[in-house]
N, CA, C and O of each residue as an XYZ file, in Angstrom:
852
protein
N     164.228     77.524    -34.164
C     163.553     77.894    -32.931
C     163.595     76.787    -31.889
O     163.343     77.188    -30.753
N     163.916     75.187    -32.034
C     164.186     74.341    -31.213
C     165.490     74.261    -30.980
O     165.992     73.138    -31.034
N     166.380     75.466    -30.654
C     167.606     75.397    -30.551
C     167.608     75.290    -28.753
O     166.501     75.521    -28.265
N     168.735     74.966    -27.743
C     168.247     75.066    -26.635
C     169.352     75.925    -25.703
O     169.562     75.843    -24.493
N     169.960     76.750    -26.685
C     170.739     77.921    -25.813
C     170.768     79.097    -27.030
O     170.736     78.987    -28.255
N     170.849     80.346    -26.080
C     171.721     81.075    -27.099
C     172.854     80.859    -27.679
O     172.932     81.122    -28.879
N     174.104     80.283    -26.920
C     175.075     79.273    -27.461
C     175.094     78.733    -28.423
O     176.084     78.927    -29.127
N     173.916     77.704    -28.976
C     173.732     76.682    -29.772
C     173.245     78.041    -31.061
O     173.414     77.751    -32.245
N     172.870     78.954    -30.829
C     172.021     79.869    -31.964
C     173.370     80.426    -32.722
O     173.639     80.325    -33.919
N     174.302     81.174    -31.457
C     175.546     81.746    -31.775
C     176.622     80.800    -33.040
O     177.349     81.101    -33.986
N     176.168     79.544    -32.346
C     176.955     78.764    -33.380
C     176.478     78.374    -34.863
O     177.159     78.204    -35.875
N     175.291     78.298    -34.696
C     174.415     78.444    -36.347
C     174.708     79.357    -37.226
O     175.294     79.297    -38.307
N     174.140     80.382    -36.521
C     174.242     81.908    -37.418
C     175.768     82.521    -37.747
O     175.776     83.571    -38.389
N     177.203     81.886    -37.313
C     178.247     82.437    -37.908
C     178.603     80.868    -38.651
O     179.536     80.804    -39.451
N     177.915     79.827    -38.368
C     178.177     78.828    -39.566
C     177.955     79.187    -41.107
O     178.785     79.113    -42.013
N     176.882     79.515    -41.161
C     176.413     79.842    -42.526
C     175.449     80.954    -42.873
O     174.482     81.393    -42.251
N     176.116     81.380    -44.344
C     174.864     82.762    -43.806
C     173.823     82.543    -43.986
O     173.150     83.498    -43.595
N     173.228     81.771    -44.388
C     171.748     81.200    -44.653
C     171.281     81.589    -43.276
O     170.545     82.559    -43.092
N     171.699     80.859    -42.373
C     171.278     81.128    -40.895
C     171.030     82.341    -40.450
O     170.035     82.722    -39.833
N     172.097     83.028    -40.824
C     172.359     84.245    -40.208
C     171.025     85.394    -40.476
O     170.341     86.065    -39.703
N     171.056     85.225    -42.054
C     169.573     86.197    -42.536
C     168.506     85.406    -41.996
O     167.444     86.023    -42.086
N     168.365     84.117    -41.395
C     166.807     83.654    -41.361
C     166.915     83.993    -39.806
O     165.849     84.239    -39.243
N     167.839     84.023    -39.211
C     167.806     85.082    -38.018
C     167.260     86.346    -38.180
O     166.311     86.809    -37.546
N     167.720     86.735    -38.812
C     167.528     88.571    -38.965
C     166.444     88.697    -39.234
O     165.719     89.338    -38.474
N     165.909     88.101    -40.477
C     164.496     88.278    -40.294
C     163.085     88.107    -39.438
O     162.044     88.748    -39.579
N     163.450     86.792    -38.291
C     162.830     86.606    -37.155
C     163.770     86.300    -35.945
O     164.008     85.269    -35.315
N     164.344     87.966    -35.837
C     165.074     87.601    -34.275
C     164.493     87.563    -33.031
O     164.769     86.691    -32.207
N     163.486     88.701    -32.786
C     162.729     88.823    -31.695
C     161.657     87.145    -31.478
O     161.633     86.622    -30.365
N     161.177     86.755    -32.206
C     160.681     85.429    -32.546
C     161.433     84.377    -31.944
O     161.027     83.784    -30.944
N     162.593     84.103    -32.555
C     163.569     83.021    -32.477
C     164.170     83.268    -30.817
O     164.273     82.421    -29.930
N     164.492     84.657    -30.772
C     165.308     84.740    -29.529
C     164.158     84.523    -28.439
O     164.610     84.143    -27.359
N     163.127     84.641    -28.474
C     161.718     84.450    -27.138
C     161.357     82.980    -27.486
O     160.718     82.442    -26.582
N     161.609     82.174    -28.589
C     161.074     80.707    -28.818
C     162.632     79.852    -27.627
O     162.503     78.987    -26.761
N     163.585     80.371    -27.973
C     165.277     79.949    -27.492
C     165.259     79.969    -26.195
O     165.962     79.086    -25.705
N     164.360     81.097    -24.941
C     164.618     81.041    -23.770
C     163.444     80.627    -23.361
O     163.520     80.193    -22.212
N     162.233     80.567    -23.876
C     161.150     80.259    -23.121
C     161.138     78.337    -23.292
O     160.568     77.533    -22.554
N     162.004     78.055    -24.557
C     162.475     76.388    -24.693
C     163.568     76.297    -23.233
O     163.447     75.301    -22.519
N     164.247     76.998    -22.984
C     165.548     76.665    -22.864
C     164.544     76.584    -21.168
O     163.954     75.580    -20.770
N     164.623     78.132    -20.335
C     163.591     78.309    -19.110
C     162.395     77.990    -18.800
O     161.480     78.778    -19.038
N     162.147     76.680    -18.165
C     160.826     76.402    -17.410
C     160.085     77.428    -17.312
O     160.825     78.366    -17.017
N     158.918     77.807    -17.406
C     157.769     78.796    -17.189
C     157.924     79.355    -15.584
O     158.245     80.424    -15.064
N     157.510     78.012    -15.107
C     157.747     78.132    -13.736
C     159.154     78.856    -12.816
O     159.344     79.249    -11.665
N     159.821     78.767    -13.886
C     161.534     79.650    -13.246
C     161.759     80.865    -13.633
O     162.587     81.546    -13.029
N     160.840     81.517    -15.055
C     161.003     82.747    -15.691
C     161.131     83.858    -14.894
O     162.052     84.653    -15.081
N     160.101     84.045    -13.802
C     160.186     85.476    -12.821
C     161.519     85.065    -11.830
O     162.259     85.941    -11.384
N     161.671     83.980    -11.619
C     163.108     84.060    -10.955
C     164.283     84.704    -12.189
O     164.667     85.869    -12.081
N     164.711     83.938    -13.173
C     165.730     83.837    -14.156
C     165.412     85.790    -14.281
O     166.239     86.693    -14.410
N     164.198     85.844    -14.196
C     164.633     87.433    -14.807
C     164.616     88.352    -13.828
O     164.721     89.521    -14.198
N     164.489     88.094    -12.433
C     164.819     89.101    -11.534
C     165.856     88.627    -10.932
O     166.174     88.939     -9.785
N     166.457     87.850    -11.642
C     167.996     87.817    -10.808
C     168.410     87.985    -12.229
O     168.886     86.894    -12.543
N     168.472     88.761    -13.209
C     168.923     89.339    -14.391
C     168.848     90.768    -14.131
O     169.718     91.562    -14.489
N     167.703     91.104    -13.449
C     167.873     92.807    -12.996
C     168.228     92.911    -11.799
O     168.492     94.061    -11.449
N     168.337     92.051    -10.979
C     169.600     91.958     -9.635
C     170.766     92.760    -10.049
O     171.148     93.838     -9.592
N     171.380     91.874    -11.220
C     172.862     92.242    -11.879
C     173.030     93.550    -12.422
O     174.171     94.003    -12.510
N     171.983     94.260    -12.820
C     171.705     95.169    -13.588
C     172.028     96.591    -12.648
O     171.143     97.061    -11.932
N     173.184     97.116    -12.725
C     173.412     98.567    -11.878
C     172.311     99.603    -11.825
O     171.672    100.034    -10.865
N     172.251     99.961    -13.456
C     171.183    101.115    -13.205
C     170.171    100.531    -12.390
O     170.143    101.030    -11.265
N     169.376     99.683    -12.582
C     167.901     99.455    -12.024
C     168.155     98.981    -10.812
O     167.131     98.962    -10.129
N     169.463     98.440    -10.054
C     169.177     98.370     -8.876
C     170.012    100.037     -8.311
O     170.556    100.317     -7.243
N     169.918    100.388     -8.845
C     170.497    102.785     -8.289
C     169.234    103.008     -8.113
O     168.853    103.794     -7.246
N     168.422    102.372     -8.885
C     166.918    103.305     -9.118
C     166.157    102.735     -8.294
O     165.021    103.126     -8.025
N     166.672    101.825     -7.849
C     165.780    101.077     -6.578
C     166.253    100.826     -4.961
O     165.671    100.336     -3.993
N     167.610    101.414     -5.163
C     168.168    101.459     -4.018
C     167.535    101.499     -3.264
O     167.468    100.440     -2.640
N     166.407    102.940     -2.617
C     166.351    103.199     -1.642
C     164.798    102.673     -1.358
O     164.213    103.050     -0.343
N     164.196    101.822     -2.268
C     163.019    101.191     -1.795
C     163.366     99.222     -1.999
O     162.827     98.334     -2.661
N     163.954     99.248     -1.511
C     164.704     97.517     -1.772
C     163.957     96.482     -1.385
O     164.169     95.348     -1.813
N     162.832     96.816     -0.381
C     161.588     95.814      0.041
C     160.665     95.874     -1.503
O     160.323     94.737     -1.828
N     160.310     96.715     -2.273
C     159.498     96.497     -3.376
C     160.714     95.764     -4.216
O     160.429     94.590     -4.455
N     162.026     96.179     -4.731
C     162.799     95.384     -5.171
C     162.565     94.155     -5.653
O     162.195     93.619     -6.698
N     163.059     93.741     -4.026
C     163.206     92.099     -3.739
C     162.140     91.383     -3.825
O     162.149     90.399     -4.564
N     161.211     91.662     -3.227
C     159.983     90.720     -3.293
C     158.796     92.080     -3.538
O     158.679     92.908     -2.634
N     158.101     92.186     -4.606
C     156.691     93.133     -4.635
C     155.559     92.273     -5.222
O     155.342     91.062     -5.173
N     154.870     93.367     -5.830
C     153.225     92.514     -6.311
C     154.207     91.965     -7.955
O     154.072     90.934     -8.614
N     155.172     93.173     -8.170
C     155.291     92.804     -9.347
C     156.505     91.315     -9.920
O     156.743     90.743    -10.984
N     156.821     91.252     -8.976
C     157.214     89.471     -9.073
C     155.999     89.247     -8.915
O     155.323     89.467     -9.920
N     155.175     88.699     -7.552
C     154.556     88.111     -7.630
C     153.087     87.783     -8.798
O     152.259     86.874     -8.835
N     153.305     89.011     -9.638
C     151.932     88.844    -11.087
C     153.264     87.753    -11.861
O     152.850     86.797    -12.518
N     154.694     87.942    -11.749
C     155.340     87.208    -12.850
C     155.131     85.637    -12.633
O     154.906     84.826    -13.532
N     155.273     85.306    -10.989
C     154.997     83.994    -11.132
C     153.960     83.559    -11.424
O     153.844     82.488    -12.018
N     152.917     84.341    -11.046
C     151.752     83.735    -11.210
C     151.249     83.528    -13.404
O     150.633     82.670    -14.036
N     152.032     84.976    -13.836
C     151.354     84.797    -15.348
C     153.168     85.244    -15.962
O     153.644     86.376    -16.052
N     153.811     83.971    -16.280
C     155.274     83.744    -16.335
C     155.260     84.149    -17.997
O     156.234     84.548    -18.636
N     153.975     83.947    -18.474
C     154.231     84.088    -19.791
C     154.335     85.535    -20.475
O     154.286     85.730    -21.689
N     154.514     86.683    -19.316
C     154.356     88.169    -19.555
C     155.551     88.668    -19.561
O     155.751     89.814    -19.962
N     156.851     87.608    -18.968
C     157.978     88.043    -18.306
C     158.755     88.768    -19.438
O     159.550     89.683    -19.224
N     158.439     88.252    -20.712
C     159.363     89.050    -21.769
C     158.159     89.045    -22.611
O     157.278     88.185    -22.613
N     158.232     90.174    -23.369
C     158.028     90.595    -24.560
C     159.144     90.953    -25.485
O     160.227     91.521    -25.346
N     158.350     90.304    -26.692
C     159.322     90.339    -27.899
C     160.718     91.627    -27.630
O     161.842     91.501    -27.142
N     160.155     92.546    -28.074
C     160.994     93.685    -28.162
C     161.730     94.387    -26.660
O     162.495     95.352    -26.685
N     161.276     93.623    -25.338
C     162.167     93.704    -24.259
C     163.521     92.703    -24.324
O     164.622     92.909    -23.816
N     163.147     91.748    -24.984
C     163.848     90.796    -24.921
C     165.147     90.698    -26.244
O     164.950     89.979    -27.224
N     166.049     91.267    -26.138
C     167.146     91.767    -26.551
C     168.287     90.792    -26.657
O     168.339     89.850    -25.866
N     169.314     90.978    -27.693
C     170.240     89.482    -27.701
C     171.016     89.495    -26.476
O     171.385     88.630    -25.681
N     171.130     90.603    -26.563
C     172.315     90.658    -25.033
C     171.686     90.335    -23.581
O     172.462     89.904    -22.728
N     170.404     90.506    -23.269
C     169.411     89.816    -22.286
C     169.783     88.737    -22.635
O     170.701     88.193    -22.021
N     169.225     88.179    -23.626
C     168.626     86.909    -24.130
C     170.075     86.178    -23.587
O     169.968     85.700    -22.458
N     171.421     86.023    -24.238
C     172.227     85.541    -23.761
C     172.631     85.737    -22.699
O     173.418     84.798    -22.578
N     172.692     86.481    -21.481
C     172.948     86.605    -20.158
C     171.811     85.571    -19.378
O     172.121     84.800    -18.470
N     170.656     85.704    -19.847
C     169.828     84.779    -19.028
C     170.191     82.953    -19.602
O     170.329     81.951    -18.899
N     170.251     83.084    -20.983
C     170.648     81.556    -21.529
C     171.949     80.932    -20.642
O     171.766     79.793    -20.211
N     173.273     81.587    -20.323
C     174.248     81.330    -19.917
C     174.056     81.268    -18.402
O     174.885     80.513    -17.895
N     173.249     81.809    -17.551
C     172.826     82.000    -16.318
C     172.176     80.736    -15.838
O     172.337     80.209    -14.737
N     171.227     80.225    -17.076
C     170.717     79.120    -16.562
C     171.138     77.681    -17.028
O     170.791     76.564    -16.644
N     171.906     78.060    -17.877
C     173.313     76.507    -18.303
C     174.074     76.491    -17.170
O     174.679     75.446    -16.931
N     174.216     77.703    -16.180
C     175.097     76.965    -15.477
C     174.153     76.240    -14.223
O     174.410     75.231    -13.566
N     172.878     77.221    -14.154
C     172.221     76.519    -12.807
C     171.602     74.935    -13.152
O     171.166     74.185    -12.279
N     171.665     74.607    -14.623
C     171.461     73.173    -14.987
C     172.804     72.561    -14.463
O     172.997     71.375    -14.197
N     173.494     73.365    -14.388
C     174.800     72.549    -14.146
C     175.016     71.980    -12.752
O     175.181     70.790    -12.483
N     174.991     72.975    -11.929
C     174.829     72.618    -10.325
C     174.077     71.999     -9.970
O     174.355     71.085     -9.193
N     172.403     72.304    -10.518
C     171.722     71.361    -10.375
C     172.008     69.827    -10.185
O     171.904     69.174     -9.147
N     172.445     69.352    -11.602
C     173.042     67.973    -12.203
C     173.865     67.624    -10.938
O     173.687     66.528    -10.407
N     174.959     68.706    -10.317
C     176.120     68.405     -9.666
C     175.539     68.143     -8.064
O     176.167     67.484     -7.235
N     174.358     68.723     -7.834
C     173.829     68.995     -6.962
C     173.412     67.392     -6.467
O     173.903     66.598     -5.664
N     172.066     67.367     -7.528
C     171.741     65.792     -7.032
C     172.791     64.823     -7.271
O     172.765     63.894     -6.463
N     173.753     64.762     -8.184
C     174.984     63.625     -8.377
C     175.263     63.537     -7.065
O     175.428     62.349     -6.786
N     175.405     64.298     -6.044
C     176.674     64.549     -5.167
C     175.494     64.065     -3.929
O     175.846     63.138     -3.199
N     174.116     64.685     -3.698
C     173.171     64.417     -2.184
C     172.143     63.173     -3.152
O     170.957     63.492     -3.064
N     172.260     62.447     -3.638
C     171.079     61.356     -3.870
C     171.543     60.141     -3.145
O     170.894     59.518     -2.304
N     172.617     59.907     -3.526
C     173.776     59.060     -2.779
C     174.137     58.931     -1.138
O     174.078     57.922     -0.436
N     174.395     59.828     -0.897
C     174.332     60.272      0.404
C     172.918     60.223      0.822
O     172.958     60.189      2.052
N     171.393     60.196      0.338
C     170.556     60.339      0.979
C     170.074     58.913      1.115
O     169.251     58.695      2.004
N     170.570     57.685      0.177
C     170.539     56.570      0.318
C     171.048     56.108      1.243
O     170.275     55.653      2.086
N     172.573     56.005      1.527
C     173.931     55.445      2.163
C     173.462     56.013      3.966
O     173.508     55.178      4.870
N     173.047     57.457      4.254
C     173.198     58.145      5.311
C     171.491     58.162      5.800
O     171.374     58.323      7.015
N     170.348     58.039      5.146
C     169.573     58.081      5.839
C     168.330     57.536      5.386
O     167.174     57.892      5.617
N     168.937     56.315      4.481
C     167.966     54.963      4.544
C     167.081     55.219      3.095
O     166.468     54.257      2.633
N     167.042     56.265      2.540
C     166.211     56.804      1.359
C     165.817     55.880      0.735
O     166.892     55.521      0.255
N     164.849     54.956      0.222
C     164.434     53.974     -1.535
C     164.521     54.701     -2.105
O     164.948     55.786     -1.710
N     164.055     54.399     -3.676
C     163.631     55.287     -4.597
C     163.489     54.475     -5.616
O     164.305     53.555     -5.659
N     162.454     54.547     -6.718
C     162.223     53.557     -7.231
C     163.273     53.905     -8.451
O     163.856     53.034     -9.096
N     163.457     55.709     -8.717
C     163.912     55.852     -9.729
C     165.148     56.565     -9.466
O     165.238     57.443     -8.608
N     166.239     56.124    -10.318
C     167.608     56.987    -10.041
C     168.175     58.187     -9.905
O     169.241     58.544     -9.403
N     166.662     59.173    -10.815
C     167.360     60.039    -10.439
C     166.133     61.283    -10.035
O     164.994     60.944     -9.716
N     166.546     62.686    -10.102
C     165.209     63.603     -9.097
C     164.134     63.810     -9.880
O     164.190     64.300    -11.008
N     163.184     63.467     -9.344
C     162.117     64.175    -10.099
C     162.035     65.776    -10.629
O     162.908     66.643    -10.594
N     160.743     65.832    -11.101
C     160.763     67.356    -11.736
C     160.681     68.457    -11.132
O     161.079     69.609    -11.304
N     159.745     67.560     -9.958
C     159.462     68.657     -8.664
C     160.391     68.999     -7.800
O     160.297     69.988     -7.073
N     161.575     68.027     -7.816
C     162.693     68.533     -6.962
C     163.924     69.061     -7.675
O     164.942     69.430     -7.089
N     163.751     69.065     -8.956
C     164.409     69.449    -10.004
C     164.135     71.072     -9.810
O     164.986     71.885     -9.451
N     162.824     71.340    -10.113
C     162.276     72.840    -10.032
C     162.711     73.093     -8.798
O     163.458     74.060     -8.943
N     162.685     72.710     -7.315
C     162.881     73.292     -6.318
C     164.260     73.415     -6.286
O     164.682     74.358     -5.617
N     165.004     72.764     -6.790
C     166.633     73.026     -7.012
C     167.195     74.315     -7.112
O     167.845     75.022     -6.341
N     166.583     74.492     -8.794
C     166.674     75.507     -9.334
C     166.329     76.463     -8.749
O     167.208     77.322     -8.684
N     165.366     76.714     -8.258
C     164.528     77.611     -7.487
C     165.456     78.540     -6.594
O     165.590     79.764     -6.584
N     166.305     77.100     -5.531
C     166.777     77.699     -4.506
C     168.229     78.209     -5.133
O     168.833     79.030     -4.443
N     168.861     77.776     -6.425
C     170.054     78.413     -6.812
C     170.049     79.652     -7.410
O     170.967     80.471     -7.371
N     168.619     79.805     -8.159
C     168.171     81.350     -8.346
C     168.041     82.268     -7.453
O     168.354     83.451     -7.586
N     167.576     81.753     -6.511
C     167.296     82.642     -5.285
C     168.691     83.164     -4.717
O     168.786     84.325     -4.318
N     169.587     82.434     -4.692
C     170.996     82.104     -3.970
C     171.806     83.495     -5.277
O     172.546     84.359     -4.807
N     171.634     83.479     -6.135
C     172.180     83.969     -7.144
C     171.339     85.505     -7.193
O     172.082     86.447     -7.466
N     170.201     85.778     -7.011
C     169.441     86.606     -7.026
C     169.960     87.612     -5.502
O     169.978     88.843     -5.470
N     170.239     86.933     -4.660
C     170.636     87.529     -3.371
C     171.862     87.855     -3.208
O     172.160     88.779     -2.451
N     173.047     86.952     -4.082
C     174.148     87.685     -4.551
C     174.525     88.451     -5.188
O     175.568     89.064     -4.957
N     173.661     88.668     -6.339
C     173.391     89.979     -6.977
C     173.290     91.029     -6.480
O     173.874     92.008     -6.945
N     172.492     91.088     -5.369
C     171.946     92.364     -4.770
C     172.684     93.155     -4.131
O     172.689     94.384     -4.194
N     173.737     92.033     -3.093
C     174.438     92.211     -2.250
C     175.656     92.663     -2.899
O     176.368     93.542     -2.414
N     175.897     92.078     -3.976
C     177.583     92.502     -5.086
C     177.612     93.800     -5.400
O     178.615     94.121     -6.038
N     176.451     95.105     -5.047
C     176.736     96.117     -5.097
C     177.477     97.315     -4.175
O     177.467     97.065     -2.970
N     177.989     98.326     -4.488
C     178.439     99.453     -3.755
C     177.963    100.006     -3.251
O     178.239    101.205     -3.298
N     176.861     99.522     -2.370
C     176.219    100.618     -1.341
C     176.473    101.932     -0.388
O     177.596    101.846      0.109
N     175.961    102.813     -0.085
C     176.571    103.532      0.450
C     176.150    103.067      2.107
O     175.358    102.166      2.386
N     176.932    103.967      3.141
C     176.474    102.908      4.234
C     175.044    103.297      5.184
O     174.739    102.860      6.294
N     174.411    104.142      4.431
C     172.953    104.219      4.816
C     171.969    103.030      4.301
O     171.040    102.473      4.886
N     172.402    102.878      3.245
C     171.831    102.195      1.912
C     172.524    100.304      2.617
O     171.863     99.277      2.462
N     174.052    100.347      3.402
C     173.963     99.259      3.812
C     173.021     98.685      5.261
O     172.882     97.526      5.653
N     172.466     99.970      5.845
C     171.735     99.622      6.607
C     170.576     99.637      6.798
O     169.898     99.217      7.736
N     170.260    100.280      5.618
C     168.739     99.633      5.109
C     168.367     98.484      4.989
O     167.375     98.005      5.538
N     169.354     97.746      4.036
C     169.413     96.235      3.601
C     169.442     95.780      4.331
O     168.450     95.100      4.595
N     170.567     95.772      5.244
C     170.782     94.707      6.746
C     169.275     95.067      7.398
O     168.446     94.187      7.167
N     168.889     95.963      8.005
C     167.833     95.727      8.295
C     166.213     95.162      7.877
O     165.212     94.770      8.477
N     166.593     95.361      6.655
C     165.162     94.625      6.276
C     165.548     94.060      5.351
O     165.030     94.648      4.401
N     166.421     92.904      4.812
C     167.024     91.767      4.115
C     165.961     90.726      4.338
O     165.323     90.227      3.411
N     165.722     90.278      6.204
C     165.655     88.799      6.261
C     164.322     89.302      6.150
O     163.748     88.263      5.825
N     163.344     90.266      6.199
C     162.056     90.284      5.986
C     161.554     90.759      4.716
O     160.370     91.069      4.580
N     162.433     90.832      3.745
C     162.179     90.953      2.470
C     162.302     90.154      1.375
O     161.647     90.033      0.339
N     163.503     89.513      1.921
C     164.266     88.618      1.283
C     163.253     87.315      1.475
O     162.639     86.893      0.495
N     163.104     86.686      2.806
C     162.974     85.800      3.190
C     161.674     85.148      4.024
O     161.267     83.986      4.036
N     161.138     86.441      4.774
C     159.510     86.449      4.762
C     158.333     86.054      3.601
O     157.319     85.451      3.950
N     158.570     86.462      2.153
C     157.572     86.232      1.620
C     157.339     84.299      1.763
O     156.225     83.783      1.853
N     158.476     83.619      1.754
C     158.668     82.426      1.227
C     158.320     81.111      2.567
O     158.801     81.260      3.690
N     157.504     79.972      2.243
C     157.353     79.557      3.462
C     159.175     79.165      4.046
O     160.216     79.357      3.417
N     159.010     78.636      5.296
C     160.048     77.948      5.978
C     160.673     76.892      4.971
O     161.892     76.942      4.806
N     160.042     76.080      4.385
C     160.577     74.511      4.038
C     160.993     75.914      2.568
O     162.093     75.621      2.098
N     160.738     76.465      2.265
C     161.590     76.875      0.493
C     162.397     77.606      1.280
O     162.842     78.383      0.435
N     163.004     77.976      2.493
C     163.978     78.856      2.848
C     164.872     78.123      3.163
O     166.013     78.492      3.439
N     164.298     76.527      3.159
C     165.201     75.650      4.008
C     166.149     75.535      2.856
O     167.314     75.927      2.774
N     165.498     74.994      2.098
C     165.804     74.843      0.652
C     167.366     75.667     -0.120
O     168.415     75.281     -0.637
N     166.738     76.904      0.187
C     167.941     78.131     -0.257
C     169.039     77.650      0.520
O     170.053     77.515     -0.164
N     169.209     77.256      2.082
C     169.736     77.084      2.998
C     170.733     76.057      2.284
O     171.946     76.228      2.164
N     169.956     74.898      1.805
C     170.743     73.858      1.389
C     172.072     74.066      0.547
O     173.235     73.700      0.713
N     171.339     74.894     -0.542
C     172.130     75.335     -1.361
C     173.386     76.323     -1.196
O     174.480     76.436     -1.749
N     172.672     77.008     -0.126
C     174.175     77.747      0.200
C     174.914     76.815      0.937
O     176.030     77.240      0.636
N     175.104     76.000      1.571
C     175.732     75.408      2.469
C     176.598     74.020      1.183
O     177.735     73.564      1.295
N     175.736     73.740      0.274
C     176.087     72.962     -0.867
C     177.537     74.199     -1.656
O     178.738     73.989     -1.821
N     176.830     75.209     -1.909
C     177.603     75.790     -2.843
C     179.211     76.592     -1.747
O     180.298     76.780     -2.293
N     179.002     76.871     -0.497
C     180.493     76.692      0.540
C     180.780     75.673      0.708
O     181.995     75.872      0.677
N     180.666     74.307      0.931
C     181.304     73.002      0.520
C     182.278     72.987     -0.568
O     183.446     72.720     -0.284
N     181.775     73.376     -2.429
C     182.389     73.286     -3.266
C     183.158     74.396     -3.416
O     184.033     74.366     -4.281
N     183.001     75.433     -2.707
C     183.943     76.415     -2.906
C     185.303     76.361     -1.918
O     186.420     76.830     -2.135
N     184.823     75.648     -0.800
C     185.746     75.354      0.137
C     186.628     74.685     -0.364
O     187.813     75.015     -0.417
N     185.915     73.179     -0.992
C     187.421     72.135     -1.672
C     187.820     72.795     -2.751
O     188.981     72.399     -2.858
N     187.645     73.499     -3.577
C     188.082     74.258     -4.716
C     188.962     75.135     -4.043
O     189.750     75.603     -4.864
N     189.193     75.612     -2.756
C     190.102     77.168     -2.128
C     191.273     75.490     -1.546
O     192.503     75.505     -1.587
N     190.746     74.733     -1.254
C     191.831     74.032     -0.538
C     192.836     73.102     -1.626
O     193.869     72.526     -1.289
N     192.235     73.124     -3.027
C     192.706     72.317     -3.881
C     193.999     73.436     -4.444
O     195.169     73.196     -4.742
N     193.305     74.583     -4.438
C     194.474     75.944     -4.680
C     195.477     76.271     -3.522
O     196.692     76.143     -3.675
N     194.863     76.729     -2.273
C     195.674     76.715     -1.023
C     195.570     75.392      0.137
O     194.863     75.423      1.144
N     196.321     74.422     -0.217
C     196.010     73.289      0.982
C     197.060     73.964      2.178
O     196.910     73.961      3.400
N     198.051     74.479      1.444
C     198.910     74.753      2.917
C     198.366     76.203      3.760
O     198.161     75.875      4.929
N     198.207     76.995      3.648
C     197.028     78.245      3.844
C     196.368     77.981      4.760
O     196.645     78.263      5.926
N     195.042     77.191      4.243
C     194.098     76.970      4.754
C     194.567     75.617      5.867
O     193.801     75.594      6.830
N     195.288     74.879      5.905
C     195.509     74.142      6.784
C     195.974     75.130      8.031
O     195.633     74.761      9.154
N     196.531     76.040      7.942
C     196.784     76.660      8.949
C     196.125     76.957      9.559
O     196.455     77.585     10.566
């Protein structure tokens, strides 16, 4: 149960079968001990509504009310009581690993995130710091804003029809982006503008002659 991915579980349980049955017998257990280790409390109602972002049926079934969607009471009971977000028997291997892999990678950007602006916030605009690297609180707000970033790409990665796209366009930035003060929108902001940077040198490392044009 101190394993810290589904990954790390996947690799136990086809090591040996010992593993495998002491799985079986406490999967629902093991698999809710694996993500609630792995996901901050504080990130759970994000990590899992940008898990039903991705999710076709439930965003068909919500199409045409997309302001309760995106932001309702019922996120807002998740952040507030994070520990409701799964129950045992909602929480399924195939969940369980879509959210584990979802948030290995936002540890990842994260990491890549501050590697890349701590430096720059020294060199470009005078920053101290006593300690090298981000705190927890800007750690969480990281995350925060790459969930969000990921949660809004979700939404948008669907086939709308074009009534359904002008629903969204019209009430996106007040659904999306109203509930949240200014400075956490700034935040999201960062991140998108972080995450077209790396996608940019990644398109120019593939097409330099292309894009030079």
């Amino acid at each position: 149960m101190n394993l810290d991915s589904m990954e790390s579980l996947s690799a136990a349980i086809f090591a040996h079968s010992s593993f495998y049955n002491a799985f079986m017998e406490m999967r629902d257990q093991i698999i809710r001990a694996i993500i609630t280790n792995q996901i901050p409390a504080n990130l759970m109602a994000y990590a899992r509504r940008t898990w039903r972002a991705a999710s076709s049926s439930y965003k068909r079934s919500k199409v045409l009310k997309l302001g309760r969607f995106l932001h309702d009471a019922e996120f807002m009971f998740e952040l507030a009581e994070p520990d409701i977000c799964f129950q045992p028997l909602q929480l399924t291997p195939q969940i369980a690993n879509s959210l584990s892999k979802t948030h290995s990678r936002v540890q990842y950007f994260t990491k890549q995130y501050i590697d890349t602006t701590l430096p720059k916030a020294r060199r470009h605009l005078g920053v101290r710091r006593s300690c090298t690297g981000a705190s927890e609180d800007e750690i969480f707000r990281i995350q925060r804003a790459i969930y969000r970033f990921q949660w809004y790409c979700n939404v948008l990665n669907y086939p709308f029809s074009g009534k359904e796209r002008k629903l969204l366009g019209t009430g996106l930035g007040v659904w999306f982006f109203h509930p949240f003060s200014p400075w956490v929108n700034e935040q999201l902001a960062c991140i998108h503008d972080y995450f077209e940077r790396v996608l940019s040198e990644g398109m120019y490392e593939l097409f330099p002659f292309d894009i030079a044009l």
